[in-house]
C-alpha positions in Angstrom: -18.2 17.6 -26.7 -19.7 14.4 -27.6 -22.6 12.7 -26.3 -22.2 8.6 -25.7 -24.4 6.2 -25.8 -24.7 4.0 -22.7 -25.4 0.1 -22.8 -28.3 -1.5 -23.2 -29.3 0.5 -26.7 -30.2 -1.8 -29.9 -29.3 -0.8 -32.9 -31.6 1.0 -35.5 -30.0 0.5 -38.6 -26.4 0.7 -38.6 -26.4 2.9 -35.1 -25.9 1.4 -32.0 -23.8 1.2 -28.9 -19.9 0.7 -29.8 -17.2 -0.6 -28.0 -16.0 2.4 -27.3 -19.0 3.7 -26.1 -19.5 0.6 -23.4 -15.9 1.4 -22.1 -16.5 4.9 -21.2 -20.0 3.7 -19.6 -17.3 1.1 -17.4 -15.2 3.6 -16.7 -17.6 5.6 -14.8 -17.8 2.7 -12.7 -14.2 2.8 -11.3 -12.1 5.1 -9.1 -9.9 7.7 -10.7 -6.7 9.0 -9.8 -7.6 12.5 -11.5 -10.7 13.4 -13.3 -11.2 11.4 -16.5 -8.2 9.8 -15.8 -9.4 5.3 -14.4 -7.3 3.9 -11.6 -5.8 0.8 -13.2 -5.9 -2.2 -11.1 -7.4 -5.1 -9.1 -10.3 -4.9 -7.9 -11.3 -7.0 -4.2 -8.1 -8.8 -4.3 -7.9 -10.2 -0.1 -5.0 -12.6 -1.0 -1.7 -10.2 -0.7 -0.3 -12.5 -3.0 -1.4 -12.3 -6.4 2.1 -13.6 -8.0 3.3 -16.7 -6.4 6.5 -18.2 -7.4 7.2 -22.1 -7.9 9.3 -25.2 -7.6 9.8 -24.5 -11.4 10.8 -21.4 -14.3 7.2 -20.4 -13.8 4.9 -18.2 -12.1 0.9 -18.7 -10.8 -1.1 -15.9 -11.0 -4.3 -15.9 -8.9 -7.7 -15.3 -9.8 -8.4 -11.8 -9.8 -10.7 -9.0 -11.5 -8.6 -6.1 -13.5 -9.5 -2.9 -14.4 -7.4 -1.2 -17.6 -7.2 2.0 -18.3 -5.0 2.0 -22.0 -5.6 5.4 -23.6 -6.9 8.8 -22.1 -10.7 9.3 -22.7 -11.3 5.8 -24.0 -12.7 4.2 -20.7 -11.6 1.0 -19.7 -10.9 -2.7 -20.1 -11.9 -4.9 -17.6 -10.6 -9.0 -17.9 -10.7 -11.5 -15.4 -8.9 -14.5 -14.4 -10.4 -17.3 -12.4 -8.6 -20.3 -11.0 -4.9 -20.3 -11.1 -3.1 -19.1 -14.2 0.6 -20.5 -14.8 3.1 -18.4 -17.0 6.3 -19.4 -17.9 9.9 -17.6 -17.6 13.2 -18.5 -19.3 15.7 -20.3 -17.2 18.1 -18.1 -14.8 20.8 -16.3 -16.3 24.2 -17.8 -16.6 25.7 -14.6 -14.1 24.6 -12.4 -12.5 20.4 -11.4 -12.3 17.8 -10.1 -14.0 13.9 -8.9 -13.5 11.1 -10.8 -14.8 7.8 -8.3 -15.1 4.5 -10.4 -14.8 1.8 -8.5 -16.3 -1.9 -8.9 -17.5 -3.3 -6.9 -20.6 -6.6 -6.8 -22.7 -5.4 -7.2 -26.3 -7.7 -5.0 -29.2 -7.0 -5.0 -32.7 -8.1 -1.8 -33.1 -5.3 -0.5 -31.2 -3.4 -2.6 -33.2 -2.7 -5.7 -31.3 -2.9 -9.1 -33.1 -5.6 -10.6 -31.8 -8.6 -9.6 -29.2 -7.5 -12.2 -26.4 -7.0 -11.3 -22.7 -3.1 -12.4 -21.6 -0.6 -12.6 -19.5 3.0 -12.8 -19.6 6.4 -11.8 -18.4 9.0 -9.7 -19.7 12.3 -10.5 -19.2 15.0 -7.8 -18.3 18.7 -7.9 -19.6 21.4 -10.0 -16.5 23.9 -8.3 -14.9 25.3 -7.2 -11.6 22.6 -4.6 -11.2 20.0 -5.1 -13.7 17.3 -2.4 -14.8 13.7 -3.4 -14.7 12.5 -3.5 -18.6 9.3 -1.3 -17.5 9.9 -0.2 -20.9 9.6 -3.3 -23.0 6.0 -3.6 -21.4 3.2 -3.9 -24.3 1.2 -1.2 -24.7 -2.2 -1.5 -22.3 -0.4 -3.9 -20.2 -0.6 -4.0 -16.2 1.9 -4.7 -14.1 1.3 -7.2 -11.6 5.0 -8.4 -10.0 8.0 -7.6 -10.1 10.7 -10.8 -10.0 14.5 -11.0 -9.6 15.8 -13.8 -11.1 19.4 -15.0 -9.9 22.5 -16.8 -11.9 21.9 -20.7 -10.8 18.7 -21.0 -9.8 16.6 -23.7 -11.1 13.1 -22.6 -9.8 11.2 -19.2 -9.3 11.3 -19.9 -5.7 14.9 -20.9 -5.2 18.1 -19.2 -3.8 17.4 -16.0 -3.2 15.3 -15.4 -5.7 12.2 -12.8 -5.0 8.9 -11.6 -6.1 7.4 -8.3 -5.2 3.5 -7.3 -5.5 3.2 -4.4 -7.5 -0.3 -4.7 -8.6 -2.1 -1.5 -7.6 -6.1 -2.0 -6.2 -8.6 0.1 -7.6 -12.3 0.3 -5.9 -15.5 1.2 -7.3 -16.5 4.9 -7.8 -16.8 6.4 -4.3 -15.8 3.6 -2.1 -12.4 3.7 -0.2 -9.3 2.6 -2.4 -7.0 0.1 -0.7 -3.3 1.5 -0.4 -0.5 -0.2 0.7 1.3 2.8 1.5 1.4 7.0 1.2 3.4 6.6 -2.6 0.3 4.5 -3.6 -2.2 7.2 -1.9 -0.2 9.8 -3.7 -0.8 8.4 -6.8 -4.2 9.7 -7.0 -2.9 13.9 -7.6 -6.2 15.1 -7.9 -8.5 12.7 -5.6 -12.2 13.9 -5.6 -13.6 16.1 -2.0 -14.5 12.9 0.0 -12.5 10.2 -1.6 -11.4 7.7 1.2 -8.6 5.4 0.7 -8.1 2.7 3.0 -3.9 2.7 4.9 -3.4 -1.4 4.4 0.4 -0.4 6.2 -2.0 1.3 9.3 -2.8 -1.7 12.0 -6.7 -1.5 12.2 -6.8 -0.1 8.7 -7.8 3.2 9.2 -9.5 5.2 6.5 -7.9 8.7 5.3 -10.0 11.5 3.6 -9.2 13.7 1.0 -10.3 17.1 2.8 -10.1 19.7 -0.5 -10.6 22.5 1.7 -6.9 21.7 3.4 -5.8 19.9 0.6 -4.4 17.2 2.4 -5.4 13.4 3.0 -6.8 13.2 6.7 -6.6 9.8 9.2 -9.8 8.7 10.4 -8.4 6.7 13.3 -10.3 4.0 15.2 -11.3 5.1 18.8 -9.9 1.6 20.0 -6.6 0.5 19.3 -5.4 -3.4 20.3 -2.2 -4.7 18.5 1.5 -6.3 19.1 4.3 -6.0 18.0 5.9 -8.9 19.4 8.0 -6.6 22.4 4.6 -4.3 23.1 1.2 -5.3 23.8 -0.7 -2.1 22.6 -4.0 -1.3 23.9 -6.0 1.7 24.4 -8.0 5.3 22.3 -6.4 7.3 19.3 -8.8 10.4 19.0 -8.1 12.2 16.0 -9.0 16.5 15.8 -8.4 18.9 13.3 -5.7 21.6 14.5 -4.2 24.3 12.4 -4.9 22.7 9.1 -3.3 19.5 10.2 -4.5 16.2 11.8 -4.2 15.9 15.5 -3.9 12.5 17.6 -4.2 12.6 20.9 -3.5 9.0 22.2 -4.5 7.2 25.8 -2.1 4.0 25.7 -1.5 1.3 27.8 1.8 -0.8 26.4 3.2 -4.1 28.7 6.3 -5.3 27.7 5.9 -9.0 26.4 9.8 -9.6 26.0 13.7 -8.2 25.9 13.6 -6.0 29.0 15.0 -2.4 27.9 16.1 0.8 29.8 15.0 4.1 29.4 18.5 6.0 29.5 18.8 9.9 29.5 18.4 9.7 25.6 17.3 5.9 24.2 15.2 6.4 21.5 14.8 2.3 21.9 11.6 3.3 24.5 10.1 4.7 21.6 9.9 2.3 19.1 7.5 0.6 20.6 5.2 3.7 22.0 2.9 4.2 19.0 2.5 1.7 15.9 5.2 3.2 13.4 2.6 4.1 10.9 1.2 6.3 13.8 4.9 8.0 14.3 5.1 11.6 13.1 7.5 12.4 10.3 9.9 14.7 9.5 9.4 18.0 11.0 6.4 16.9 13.2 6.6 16.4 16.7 5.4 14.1 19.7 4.7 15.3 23.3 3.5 13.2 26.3 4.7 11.7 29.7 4.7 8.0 30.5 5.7 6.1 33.6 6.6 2.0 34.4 4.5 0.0 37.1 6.0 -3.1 38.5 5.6 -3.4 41.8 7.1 0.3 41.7 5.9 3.0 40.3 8.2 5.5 38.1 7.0 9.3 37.2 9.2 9.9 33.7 8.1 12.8 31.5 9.4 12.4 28.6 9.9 15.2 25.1 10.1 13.4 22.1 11.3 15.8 19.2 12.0 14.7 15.2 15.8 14.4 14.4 16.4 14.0 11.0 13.7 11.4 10.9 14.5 9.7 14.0 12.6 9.7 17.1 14.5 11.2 20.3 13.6 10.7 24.2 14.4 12.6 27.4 14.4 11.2 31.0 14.7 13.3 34.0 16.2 10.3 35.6 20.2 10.5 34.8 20.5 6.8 35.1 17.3 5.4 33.1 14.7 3.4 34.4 14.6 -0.5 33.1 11.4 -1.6 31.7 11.3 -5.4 32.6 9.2 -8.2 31.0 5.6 -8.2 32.4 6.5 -3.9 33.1 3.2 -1.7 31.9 4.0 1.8 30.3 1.0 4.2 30.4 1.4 7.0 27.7 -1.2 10.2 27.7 0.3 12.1 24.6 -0.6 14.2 21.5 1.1 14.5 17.9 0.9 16.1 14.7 0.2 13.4 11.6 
């Protein structure tokens, strides 16, 4: 066991604070994904776009605030970049395509880098019909920040059909909620802290999830009011969430009216249901969704409806043989509980 010194100390002599030192003090700052272990990434980022491509064989990198975690136990690195930052790529490949990987790192010559600068750059993958990403080409300490496919004839990062995905990953400070775009981020922290909170960016309203370490399991904090679109649904109304059996319960009070595309509510349409609940609301495999729902135009339908998991697909059942057809301007009530 070692005892650090923290910043701040002068030196007496030849003994002071060391870099090493002030990176385990930064460290304690910053989220973790397991004990000891720093969640690499950016921290406050608002733009979704951190990458951008261009009208040239270059990318712009945003300003931004990185935390680095390089080696186990060492603490972190934490560079910044302000402004806009432009990195070239090599032109497209002659066939085919190929991944550019935009990254950020801390160089340190005591781990053996050449310099001490903070950088960015892009590492260029190998064309062909379906090229590997060179994750493993990437310099030691290095964090990934987009992921590009690059294809034959192309003249600019933004041309053809040429992409760039956001693969940065946020990181918080210690304690507050961690933004995640989806569960695979969320799951990247295997042994979260009781309490930790992430925060569901793929969850309309952003709803907060708990680590519960007496369940083991993350747990939705849902927002009591619920007001979203989906461009066929106007969604309005409560979630509640409860605790049930070791697993998160929803019960939801929703009011949807259908803003276009009339549909109709056959004997088994699982079309009524994609609009029901926001899809990162939907149970998953194995989980199940129970309620009754009726139309109200004018005329008023009764339909109970059970809604079972198939394979990962959502299933309905009418009573009425014939369906009911939920026209433009229709409003679908929904009093129903599921599993999450």
């Amino acid at each position: 066991m070692t005892v650090n010194r923290g910043p701040g100390v002068a030196k007496n002599g030849a003994v002071g604070v060391t870099t090493l030192e002030h990176r385990l003090q930064l460290a304690g700052q910053y989220a973790e994904n397991a004990p000891g272990v720093p969640r690499s990434g950016i921290l406050h980022q608002a733009a979704t776009v951190l990458v951008a491509a261009r009208g040239d064989m270059s990318y712009d990198i945003g300003p931004c605030p990185a935390v680095i975690g390089r080696t186990a136990s060492e603490g972190v690195y934490t560079p910044t970049l302000t402004g806009t930052t432009n990195v070239p790529t090599d032109d497209a490949p002659a066939t085919n395509s190929r991944w550019d990987l935009v990254y950020l790192k801390q160089n340190d010559v005591a781990k053996g880098d050449a310099d001490n600068l903070a950088v960015v750059g892009v590492i260029k993958g190998t064309a062909a019909a379906s090229p590997t990403k060179p994750t493993g080409s990437l310099p030691a300490g290095a964090l990934l920040l987009a992921e590009a496919r690059i294809f034959a004839g192309t003249t600019a990062t933004n041309g053809g059909s040429n992409t760039v995905s956001q693969v940065w990953r946020h990181t918080a400070m210690r304690g507050a909620p961690i933004p995640v775009r989806n569960t695979a981020e969320r799951d990247e922290i295997t042994v979260p802290a009781n309490g930790q909170k992430v925060t569901r960016l793929d969850v309309p309203g952003l709803p907060v999830e708990t680590w519960d370490g007496g369940t083991t399991e993350w747990v939705r904090e849902l927002e009591s009011a619920l007001a979203v679109s989906d461009g066929f649904w106007s969604i309005t109304g409560n979630l509640v969430k409860t605790r049930a059996g070791g697993r998160t319960q929803v019960t939801a009070s929703l009011q949807l009216t259908r803003l276009t595309a009339a549909i109709n509510i056959a004997t088994t349409d699982s079309a009524l249901l994609v609009g029901m609940v926001p899809a990162a609301f939907r149970p998953g495999a194995n989980h199940f969704f129970i309620g009754t729902s009726n139309t109200n135009s004018g005329t008023r339908y009764a339909e109970p409806q059970l809604v079972i998991n198939n394979g990962g697909s959502l299933v309905g059942r009418s009573t009425s043989g014939g369906g009911v057809t939920i026209g433009v301007g229709y409003v679908l009530f929904i009093s129903t509980t599921w599993f999450i």
